[in-house]
N, C-alpha and C positions, 0 to 999 in steps of 0.2 A: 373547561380548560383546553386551549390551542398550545401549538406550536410556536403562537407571536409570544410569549409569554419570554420577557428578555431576560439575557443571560449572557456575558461575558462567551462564552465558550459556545454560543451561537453565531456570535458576532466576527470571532475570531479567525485569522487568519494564519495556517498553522505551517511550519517550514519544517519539511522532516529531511533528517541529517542523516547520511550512512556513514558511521562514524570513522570507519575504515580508509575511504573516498573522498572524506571535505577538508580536512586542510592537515598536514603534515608539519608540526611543529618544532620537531629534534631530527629531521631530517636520516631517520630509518627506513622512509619508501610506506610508510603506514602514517594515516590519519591518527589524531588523539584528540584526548577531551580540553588539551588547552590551547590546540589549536583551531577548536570551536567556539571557544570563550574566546581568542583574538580576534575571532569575527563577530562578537555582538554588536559591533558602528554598524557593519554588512546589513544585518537583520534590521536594526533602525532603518539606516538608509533606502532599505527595499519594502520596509513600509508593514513587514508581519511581527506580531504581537506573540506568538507561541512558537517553540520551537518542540521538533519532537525529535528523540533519539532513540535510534534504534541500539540492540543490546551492547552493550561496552564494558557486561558482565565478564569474570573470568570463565577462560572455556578453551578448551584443543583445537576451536574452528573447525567442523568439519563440516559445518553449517555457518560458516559466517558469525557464531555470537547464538547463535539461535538452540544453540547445546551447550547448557550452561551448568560449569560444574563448580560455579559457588557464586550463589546470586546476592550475597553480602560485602563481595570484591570486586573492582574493577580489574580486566586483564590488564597486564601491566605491560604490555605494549600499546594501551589507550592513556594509561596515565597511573594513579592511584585514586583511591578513594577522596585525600586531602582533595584533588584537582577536581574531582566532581563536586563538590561540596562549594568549592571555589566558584564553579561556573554556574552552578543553581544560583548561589547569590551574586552574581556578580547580573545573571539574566534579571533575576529580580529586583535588584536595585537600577536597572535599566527600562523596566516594567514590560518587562518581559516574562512569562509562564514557563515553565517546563514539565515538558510530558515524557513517560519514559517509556520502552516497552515492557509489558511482563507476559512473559516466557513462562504458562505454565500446564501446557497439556502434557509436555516431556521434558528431561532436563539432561544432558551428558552422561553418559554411561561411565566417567570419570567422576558424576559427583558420588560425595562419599555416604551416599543414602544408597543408591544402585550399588553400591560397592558395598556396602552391607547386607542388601536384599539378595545380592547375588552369591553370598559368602554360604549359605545354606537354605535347605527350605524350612529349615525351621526357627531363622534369625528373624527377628520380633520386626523388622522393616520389610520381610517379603510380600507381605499383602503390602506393601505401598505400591509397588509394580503391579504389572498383569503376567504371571506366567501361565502358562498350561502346558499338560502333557503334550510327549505327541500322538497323534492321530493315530499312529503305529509306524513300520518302518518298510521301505521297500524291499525288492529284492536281493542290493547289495548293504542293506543292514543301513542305510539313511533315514534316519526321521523323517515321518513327514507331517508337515504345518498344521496348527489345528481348524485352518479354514483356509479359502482362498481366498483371501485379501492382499491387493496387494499395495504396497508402499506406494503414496503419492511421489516418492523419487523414481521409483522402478524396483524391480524382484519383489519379492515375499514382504510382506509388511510383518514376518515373525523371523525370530533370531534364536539359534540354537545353542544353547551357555553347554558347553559342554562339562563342566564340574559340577552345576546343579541338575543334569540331564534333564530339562526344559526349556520352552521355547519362552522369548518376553517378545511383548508386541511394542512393535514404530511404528508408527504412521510415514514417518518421515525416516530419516536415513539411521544407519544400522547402530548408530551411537547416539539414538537420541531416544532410548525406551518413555513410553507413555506410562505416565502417573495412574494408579488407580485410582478415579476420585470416590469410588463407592466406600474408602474410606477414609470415617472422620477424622482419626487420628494424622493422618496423613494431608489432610484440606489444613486443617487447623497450623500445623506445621510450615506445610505452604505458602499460607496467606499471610505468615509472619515474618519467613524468610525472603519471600519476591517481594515482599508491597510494603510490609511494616515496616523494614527497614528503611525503605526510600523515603516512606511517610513520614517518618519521621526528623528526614533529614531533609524535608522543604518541596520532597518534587508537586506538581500541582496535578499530576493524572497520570493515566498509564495507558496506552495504545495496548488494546489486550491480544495477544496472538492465538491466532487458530479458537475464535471464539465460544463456536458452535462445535465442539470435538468432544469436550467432557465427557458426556455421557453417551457411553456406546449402549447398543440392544441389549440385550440381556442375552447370555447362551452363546454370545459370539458366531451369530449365523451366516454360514456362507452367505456372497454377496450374490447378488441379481448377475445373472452373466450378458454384460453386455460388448464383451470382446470374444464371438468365439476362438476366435484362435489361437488365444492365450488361456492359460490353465489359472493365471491370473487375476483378479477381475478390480474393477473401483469400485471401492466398498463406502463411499458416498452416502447412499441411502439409511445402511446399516452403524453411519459413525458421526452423524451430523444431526443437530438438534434434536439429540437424543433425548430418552423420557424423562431427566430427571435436572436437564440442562439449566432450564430458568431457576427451579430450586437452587443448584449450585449459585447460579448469581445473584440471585437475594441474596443469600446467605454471604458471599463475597464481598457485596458494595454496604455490609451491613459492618461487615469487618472495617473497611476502606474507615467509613465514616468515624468507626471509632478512634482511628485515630488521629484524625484529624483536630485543629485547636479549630477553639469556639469560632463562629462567623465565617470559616471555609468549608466552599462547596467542592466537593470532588469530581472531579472530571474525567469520564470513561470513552474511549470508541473501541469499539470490538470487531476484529477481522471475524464475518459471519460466514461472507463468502456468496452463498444458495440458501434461501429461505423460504416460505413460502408468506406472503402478507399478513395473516394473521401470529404468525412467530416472528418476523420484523415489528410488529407493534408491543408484542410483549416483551422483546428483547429490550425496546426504549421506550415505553412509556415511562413518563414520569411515575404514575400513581405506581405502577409495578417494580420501580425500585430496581433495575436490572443495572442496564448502563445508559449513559447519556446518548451515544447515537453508535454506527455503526458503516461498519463499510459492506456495499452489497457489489458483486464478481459481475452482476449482469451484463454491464457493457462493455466491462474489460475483455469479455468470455467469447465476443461477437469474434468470428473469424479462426475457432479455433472447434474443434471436435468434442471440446468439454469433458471426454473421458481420459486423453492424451492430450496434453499442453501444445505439444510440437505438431500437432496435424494441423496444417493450413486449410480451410474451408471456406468456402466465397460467401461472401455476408454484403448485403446493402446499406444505406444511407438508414432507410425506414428500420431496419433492424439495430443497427447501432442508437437509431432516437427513441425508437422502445425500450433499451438497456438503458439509458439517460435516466429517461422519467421511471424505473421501474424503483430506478434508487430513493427517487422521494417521494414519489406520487400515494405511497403507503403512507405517508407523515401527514397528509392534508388533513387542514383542519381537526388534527386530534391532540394528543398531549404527548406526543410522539417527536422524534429529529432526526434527522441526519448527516449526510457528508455529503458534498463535492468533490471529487478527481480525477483525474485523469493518470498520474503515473502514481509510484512509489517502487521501491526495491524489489518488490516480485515483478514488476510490469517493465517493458520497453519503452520505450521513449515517444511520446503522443502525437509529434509531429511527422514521424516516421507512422505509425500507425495509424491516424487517423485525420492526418493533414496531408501535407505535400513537402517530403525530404529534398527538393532537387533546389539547387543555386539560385534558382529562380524565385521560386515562391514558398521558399525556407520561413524566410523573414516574415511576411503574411498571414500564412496560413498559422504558425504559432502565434503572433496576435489573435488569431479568428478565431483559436480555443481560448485562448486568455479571456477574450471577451463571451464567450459560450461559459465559462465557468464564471466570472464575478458574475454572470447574470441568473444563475440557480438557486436556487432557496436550497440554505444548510451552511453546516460550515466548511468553508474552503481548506480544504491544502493544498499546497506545492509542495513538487520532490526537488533536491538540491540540482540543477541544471535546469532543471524544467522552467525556468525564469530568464534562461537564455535561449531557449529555443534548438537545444542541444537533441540532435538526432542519435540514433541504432548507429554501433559501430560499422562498418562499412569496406566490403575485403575480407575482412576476419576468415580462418580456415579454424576446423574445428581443435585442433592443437591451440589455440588460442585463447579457447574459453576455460573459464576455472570453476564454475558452478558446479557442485555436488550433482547437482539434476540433470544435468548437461553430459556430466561425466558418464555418472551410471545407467543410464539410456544408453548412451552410443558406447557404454560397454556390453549392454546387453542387445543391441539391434546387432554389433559386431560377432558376438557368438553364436548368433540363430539364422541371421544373415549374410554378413561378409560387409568388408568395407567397400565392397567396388556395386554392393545391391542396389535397388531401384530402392528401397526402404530407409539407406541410408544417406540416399541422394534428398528424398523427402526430408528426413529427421534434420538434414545439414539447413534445405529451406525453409523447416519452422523456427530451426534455433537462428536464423542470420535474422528474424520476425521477431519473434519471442521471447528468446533468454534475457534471464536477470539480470547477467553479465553486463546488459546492451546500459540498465541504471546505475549500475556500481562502479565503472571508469573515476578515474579521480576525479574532482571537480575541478576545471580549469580557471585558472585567477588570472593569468596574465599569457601572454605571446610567448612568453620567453621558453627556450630551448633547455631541457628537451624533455622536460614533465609539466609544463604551462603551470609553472608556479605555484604546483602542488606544497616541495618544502619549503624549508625555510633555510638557507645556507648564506654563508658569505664566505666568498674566495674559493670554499671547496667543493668536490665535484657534485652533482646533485644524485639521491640516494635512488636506485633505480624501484617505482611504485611496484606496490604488489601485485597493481593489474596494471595493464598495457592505456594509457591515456588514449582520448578519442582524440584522434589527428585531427579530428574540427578545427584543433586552439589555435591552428597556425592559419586557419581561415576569418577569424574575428569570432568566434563562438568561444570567446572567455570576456572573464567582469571585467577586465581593465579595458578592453577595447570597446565593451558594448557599454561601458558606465560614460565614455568618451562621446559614443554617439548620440544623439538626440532622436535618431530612426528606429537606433535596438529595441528586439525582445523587451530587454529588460528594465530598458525606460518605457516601454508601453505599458509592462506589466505593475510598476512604480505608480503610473498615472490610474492604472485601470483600477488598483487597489483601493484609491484614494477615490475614486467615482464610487465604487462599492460600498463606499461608507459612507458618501455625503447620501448618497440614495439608499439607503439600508431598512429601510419601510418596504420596498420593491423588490430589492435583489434579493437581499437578506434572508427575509420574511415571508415574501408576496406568495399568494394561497393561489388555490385554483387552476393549476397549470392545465393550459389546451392546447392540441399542438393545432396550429394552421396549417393545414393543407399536405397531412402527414405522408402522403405517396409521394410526394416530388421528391425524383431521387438526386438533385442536387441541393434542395435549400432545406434548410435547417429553419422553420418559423413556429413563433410561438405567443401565447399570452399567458399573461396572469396577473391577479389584483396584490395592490398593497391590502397587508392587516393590519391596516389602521382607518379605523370609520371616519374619525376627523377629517383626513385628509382623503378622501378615495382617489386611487390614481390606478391605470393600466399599463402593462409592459406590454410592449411589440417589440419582438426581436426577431429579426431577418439576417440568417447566414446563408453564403452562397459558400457552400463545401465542394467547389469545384472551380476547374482553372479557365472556365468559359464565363464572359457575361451569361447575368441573369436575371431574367424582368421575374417581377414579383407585385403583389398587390398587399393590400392589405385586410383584415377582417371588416367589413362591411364598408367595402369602400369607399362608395359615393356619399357613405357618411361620415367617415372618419376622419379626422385631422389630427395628423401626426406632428410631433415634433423631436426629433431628433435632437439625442442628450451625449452619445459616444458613439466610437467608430473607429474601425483601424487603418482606414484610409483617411488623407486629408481629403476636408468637407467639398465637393464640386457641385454647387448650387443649382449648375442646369441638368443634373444627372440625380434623378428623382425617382424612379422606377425602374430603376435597373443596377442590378448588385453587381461588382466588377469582381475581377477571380479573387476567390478567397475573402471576399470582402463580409462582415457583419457589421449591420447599425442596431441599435436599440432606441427605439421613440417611445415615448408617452403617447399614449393613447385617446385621445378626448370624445 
């Protein structure tokens, strides 16, 4: 059993939506669910087959949706329930998929399960949380945490309820306590309220969050101390594909399946994050029954400290194409699959990060990933801009950003160091790099003044967005101007979608990946075979990731004959070995 082994949702081309950001229908300054259902022409016209949404569950946001305090309701500033129900079928009769996320390592400290477990320790829902004692208490009579772990947003990843006098454990921020999954009563519950209800109501998969989190060590042990200078520490090792993690997931997609009607297959990717090879194959192997594929952090992670988000760290060409291949290179030839990306909601924007943002070679160099992605084996996604070539906001001062993560950092760099520190001069350079914020700006639809056609209004004034729009829109970086040109982003990426599937034996599928000539720190080359014996065919792909011509050859030159199938330059017949700035071709190999 391979990887070629075909399947809709290998094939698939997946568009994920931040629901908040894409299009603004009653005109309150917020995105909703029906005015993502007035763009399913958009999703035809641009050529993807799946849409994924991120949460549109009801929730206080203090996490964007991602602190969910009733996962059977939409908030009702996205819409109601009737409108999602609308928009699943209205995708599906346009044959279109829908993927949802589910939210279920933690859930809002307002849903009415934590409001119960926190009502006593002896109310029949407190094992559904994680509480512990404290450690004991300081000098001035403060509890203190039962480890040092601390929250992937910042401070203590434990929270002290002061009516039950215990600490409950987040990961994430301080209203978002973590599920105990050690028990059943509580899984069971779970897997009916996140998933059953959706399942039932038509969605086709779920985008699973914080995949690999489930299962923490047993004992709760401090972490590895890899900041000394924090009392702090990332508890990574201690809270990540823990021992009892893939258990949980049989058991999960065993659920999923059951409710499903006859003849549908279910469709899973799971945010894993850090894994190591042999737990990337069991997380998706077919025969294991886990989930369908998975998203892995490797290449996003390049440039960054890995313990702290906001630390900028100098990283290479060769280092970021080791993170590429590390996402699939585990899938080869086994019964295993994966993803293709480059952005989504946690991440900045690809062409700022790993292209070229400037006037010049904006246009380009986002072509040059477009074409680096439809050429990878797995299934692809885009994030909503990511299609136009939509850069990192640009200016922004730190009053600007909305991010939870962003916030409580530079609230806690602010009381240990000061606003005027060399510390907080760094933290201001990772976040103007780094933050969420940089994917969440509205999605720009059109020129017009002074939210690029976020709402929808007529005659009255337009409602001010709940985040600040990226000034790009009045540069041609929105759909009306770019659907206009025949040059755009987004008609490149319209064509590139449509080569990725007449060729999909190659791109799709194709085994074997080698990099050519992996030290060159400006070209990005590569091979790999189609998995089809019928037909054998080779990929050569040559990117030049730099704003200099660049000669290049090919794998065994003097015998090769290439023939060139795509490109994001127009074709120049006497210009044969040598790649122009930003430029990628992909040939057949003979």
């Amino acid at each position: 059993m391979t990887g070629s082994q075909r399947k809709w949702w290998k094939e698939a081309t997946v568009y994920q939506i931040y629901p908040a950001s894409f299009k603004d229908s009653d005109n309150d300054g917020w995105g909703d669910l029906p005015g993502i259902t007035s763009k399913i022409p958009y999703f035809k016209h641009l050529g993807v087959d799946t849409i994924w949404i991120c949460p549109f569950y009801d929730s206080p946001q203090q996490d964007m949706g991602y602190d969910i305090s009733d996962y059977e309701k939409v908030w009702p500033r996205y819409g109601t329930n009737e409108d999602c129900f609308e928009l699943i079928q209205k995708a599906h009769n346009n044959d279109i998929k829908v993927v949802v996320d589910l939210v279920i390592n933690h859930c809002s400290s307002e849903h009415k399960w934590f409001q119960e477990s926190r009502s006593s320790k002896t109310n029949s829902k407190r094992d559904w949380f994680i509480w512990k004692a404290a450690k004991g208490f300081d000098s001035s009579g403060k509890p203190i945490a039962p480890n040092n772990w601390r929250s992937f947003f910042g401070g203590s990843a434990w929270e002290w309820d002061e009516k039950s006098q215990e600490f409950y454990l987040h990961l994430f921020a301080s209203g978002q306590p973590d599920f105990n999954w050690e028990n059943d009563e509580l899984r069971k519950h779970l897997y009916d309220s996140s998933a059953g209800f959706w399942l039932r109501h038509g969605v086709d998969g779920f985008r699973i969050d914080t995949a690999g989190l489930y299962s923490k060590v047993a004992g709760f042990p401090d972490a590895e101390i890899t900041d000394p200078d924090s009392e702090l520490q990332y508890p990574g090792a201690v809270t990540r594909n823990g021992p009892r993690i893939h258990e949980f997931h049989k058991e999960m997609r065993k659920y999923f399946e059951q409710q499903l009607p006859p003849g549908k297959e279910i469709f899973t990717v799971g945010e894993v994050g850090n894994c190591d090879n042999s737990g990337l194959l069991q997380y998706t192997s077919e025969e294991q029954g886990e989930m369908s594929q998975l998203f892995n952090f490797a290449h996003t992670n390049v440039g960054t400290s890995g313990h702290f988000r906001y630390n900028v760290v100098p990283y290479t060409l060769k280092d970021w194409k080791l993170g590429i291949a590390a996402s699939f290179l585990f899938a080869n030839r086994t019964d295993s699959w994966t993803t293709v990306y480059l952005e989504n909601h946690d991440q900045p924007r690809s062409v700022t990060r790993f292209g070229n943002d400037s006037p010049q070679w904006r246009k380009i160099s986002a072509k040059l990933l477009a074409l680096l992605e439809i050429s990878l084996t797995g299934t692809l996604y885009i994030y909503q801009g990511q299609e136009l070539g939509q850069i990192n906001n640009l200016g922004w001062d730190l009053d600007q950003y909305d991010d939870v993560d962003v916030k409580n950092n530079r609230a806690l760099i602010r009381e240990k160091y000061g606003d005027d520190s060399v510390q907080m001069r760094k933290f201001e350079e990772g976040v103007a790099l780094f933050s969420r914020d940089h994917a969440r700006t509205p999605m720009p639809w059109s020129s017009r003044e002074p939210d690029a056609g976020f709402g929808v209004y007529g005659g009255h004034a337009a409602a001010k967005p709940w985040l600040a729009v990226n000034d790009t829109f009045r540069d041609g970086i929105n759909v009306e101007d770019e659907l206009e040109d025949p040059n755009s982003v987004l008609n490149f990426w319209r064509e590139a979608l449509k080569v990725r599937q007449l060729y999909k034996d190659t791109l799709v599928y194709g085994q074997d990946f080698e990099f050519h000539d992996l030290d060159d720190p400006k070209l990005f080359m590569f091979t790999k075979k189609t998995d089809e014996h019928e037909k054998p065919r080779q990929l050569f792909a040559a990117l030049n990731f730099s704003s200099e011509p660049c000669d290049f050859s090919a794998p065994e030159a003097d015998a090769a004959q290439l023939t060139q199938f795509f490109s994001n330059y127009p074709a120049l017949p006497n210009v044969k070995d040598t790649l122009r700035p930003w430029e990628g071709r992909l040939f057949f190999l003979q």
